[in-house]
N, C-alpha and C positions, 0 to 999 in steps of 0.2 A: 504493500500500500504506500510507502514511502519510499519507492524505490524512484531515482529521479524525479522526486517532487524537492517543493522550496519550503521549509519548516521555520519559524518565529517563533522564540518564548520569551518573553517578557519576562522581567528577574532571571537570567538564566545564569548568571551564575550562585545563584544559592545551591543547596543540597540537592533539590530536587532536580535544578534545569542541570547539573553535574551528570548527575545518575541518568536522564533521559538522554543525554547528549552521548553517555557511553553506551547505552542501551542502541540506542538508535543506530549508533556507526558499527559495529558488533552483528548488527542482527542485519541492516539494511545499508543500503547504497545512493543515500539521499545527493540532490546536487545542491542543494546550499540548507546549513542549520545554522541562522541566525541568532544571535545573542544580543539584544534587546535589552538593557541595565543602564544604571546611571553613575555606578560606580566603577574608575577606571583604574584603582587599582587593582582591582578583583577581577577585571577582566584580562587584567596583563598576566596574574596570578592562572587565570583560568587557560588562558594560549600557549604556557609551560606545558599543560598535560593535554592540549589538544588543539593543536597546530595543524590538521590536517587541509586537504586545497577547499574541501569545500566551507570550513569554516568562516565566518564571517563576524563581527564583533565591533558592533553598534551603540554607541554614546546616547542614553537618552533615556527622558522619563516620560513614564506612562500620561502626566500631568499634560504635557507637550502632546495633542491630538496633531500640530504638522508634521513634527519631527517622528511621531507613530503611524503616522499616513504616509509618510516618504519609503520609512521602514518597509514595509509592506508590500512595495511594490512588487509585482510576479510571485507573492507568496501564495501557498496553495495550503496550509494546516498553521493553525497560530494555535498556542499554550498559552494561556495566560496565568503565570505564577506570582507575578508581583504582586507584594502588598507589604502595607505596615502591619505586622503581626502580631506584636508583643503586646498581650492585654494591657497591663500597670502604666505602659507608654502610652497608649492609646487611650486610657480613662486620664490621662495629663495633661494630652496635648490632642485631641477630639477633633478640629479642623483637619490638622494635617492627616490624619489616619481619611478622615471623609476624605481631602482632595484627591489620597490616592489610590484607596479602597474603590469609591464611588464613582467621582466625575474621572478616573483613570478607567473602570469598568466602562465607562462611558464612549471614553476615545477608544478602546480599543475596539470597541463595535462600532462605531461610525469609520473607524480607519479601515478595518475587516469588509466592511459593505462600500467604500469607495474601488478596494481594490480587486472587488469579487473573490476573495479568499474564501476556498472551499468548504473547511470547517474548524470551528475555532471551540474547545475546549477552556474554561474556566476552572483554576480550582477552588473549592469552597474550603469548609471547615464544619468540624461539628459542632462549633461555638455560635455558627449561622442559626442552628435551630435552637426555638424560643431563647433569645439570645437574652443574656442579663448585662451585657457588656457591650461598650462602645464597640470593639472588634469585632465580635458576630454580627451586631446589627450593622456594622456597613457591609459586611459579609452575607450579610441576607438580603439589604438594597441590591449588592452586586449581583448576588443569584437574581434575583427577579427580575435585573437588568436583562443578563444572558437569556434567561426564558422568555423577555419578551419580544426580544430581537427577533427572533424568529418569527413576530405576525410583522412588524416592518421592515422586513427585506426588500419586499416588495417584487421587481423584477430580477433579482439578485439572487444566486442561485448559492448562499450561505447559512449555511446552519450552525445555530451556536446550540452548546450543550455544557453542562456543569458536571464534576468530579465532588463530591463531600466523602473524605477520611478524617481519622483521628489521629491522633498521636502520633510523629515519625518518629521510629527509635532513631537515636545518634545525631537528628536533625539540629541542625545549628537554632542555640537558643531553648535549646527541651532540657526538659528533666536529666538524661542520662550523660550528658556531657557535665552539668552543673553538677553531679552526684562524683562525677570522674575527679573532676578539680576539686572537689573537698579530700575526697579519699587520696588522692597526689600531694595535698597540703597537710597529710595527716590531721585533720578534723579529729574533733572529740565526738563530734555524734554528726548526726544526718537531721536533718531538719525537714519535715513535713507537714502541711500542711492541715489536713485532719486526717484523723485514723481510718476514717469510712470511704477517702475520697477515692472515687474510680473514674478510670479514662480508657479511651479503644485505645488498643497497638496495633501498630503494623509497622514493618518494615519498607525502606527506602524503595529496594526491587520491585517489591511487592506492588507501591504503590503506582510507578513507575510502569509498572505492565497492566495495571488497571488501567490506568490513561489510555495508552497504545491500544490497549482490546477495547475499549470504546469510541476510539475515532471509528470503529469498525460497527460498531453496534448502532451509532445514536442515529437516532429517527428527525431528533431535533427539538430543545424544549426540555430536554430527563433532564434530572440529577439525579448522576448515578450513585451510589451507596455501596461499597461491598462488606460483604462482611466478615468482619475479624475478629479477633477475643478480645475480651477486656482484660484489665488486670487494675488490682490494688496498689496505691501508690507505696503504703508499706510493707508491700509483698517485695516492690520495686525494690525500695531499699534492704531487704534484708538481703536481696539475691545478691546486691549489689556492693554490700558493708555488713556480712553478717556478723561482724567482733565489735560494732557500734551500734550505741544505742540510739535511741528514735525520738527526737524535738519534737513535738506538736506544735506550731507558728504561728498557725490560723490563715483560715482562706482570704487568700491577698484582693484587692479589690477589684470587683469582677469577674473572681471565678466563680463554680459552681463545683457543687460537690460530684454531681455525677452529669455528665456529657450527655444529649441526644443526639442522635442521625437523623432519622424518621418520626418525626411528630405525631403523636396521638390525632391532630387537627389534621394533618393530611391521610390517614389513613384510606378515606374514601377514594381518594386517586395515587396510593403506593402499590406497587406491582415486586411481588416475588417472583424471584428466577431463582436458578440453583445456587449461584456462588455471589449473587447481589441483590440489592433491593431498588426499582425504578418511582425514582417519586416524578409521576405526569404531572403537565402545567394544570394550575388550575382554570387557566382563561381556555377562550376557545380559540383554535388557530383559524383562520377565516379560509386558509388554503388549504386544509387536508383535517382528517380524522386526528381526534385526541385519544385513538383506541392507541395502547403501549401494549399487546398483548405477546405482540410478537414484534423481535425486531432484525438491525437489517442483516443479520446472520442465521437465522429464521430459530435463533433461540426463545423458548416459551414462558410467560409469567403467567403471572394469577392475583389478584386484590386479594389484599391481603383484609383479614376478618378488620370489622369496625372497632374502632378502640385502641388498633395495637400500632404500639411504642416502641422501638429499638433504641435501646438505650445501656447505656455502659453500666450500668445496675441491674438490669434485668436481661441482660446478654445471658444467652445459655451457656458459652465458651467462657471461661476464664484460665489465664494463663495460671499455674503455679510459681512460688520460689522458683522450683528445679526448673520449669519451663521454661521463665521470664531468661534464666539465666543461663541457658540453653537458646534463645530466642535471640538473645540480644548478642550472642556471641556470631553465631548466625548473619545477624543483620549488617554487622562488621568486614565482614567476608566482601 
């Protein structure tokens, strides 16, 4: 599917646009994978480990719709990764997470539909649903941005679609690098947050091959869901410091104790498949059928019963100590 096409990701060089850019050249034969950032020492950092001819590495912020519309020229699949992430930041400084979260969701769809780019993937968060935080909520403005692009395309033949995971292990800025640098600094204990708190995991790969199997899937309008285990944050730590003892800190401002995916409130239009969950728009597309029953791999779902919740507490999977710790070693690889 990406074999001589023109790919764009936006943030690429964070963790994730890393991992897809290796994935990508490994598995496929693309003729240009743009790198789309605003930071140029990280992109010089990033051209050390992938220099290859069709590389390309691009100055620019999402904020900038001409300099994201120039980008794009001849692109044929865009990622959208950028964003301001970091809750505690984003309850500080609330504009700037909007300019970049929101009216950057913005440019990247009008720049997507000036240059008929085929299809443009967004990645969400679990913090998007029922959000308690300035991050989710421009994270759930953004998702209903992507969903709704899809009824003003108009004659433009782009489809946008959304990605929502959880937790990356090892991702820059999470938990398990913070937990590494204590245990390096020889720390006296591990500090967490509260005893009960749960969140999804998944690994970098992992999620990274989610992406790619749904440029292949989307209909146009999902967000797709897949599903992973949860685990406890002081499971986290013990796997990870089991000869230290455990802080309680308290939940810092704007988290939550336990994460959703799938909202109880959308249940009437989420759709089960075998290894994900499809949450349909809830508007109507004026161009085509809002059935998700099947999609473009002619893999099958089902609505799932009224009421139900996926949620990193009521997840059926939970990783173990032994697992997390098994899990995470893994995700390093």
């Amino acid at each position: 599917m990406f074999n001589n096409k023109n790919i764009l990701i936006t943030g690429g060089t964070g963790s994730f646009g890393k991992k897809y850019v290796k994935t990508l050249l490994k598995n496929y034969t693309p003729n240009k994978i743009i790198i789309y950032s605003r930071d140029e020492l990280k992109q010089f950092e990033m051209q050390q480990d992938f220099n290859q001819p069709c590389m390309r590495y691009f100055i620019g912020d999402v904020r900038d719709k001409e300099r994201l519309t120039q980008a794009m020229n001849g692109v044929d699949f865009v990622i959208h990764a950028a964003a301001l992430k970091q809750v505690p930041a984003a309850e500080y400084n609330p504009m700037e997470c909007i300019k970049t979260n929101i009216n950057g969701a913005e440019n990247v769809i009008s720049a997507a539909l000036a240059n008929n780019v085929s299809k443009v993937i967004a990645l969400s968060t679990d913090k998007a649903a029922n959000p308690v935080n300035l991050y989710g909520a421009t994270k759930l403005v953004s998702d209903k941005l992507f969903v709704a692009a899809n009824n003003i395309s108009g004659g433009h033949n782009t489809t946008f679609a959304v990605v929502r995971y959880g937790n990356v292990v090892g991702s820059r800025g999470s938990v398990v690098p913070f937990f590494e640098k204590l245990i390096n600094e020889n720390a006296a204990e591990i500090p967490v947050t509260h005893n009960e708190m749960t969140r999804f995991w998944i690994n970098l790969q992992d999620g990274v091959d989610f992406v790619l199997k749904n440029f292949e899937r989307m209909l146009g309008g999902e967000i797709f869901v897949p599903k992973i285990p949860s685990m406890r944050i002081v499971d986290l730590a013990k796997a990870m410091a089991p000869n230290l003892p455990i802080k309680i800190i308290g939940i810092r401002p704007g988290e939550k104790l336990h994460e959703i995916m799938c909202p109880a409130d959308d249940s009437y239009h989420t759709y089960e498949y075998d290894d994900h969950f499809v949450i349909a728009p809830s508007i109507k597309f004026s161009s085509r059928s809002n059935d998700f029953t099947v999609n473009l791999i002619e893999e099958r779902g089902q609505l799932v019963d009224s009421n139900f919740e996926y949620n990193s507490k009521n997840n059926p999977e939970f990783l173990t100590v032994e697992q997390l710790l098994t899990f995470n070693q893994m995700a390093e690889q």
